[in-house]
C-alpha positions, 0 to 999 in steps of 0.5 A: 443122074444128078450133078451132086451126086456125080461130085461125090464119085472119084474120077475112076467111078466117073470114068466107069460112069462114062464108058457105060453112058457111051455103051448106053449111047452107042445101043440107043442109036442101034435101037434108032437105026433098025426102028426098035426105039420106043421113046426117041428122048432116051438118045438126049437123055444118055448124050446129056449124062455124058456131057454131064459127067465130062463136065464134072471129070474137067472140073476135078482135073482143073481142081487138081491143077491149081492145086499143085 
């Protein structure tokens, strides 16, 4: 997921983006704790498109306040 990318969305798009990394998130510690997870760098992976997209949705809020 790029950052570019993520600007282009309208914060809704990025709410959806982030329920469903949560999901992705939540499944890959499933995975981890009954020994079912094939490649560990998947959890940082989805943390950090999490963190990303929160990123870009703080950004946009901030944005939106100086404006008014």
């Amino acid at each position: 997921m790029d950052a570019n990318e993520l600007r282009e969305k309208t914060p809704d798009q990025l709410r959806e983006a982030l329920a469903s990394l949560k999901k992705e998130q939540f499944n890959l510690r499933f995975q981890a704790a009954t020994g079912q997870l094939e490649n560990p760098a998947q959890m940082r992976i989805a943390r950090r498109n999490a963190a990303r997209v929160l990123t870009i949705l703080n950004e946009k809020a901030a944005a939106a306040a100086t404006a008014e």
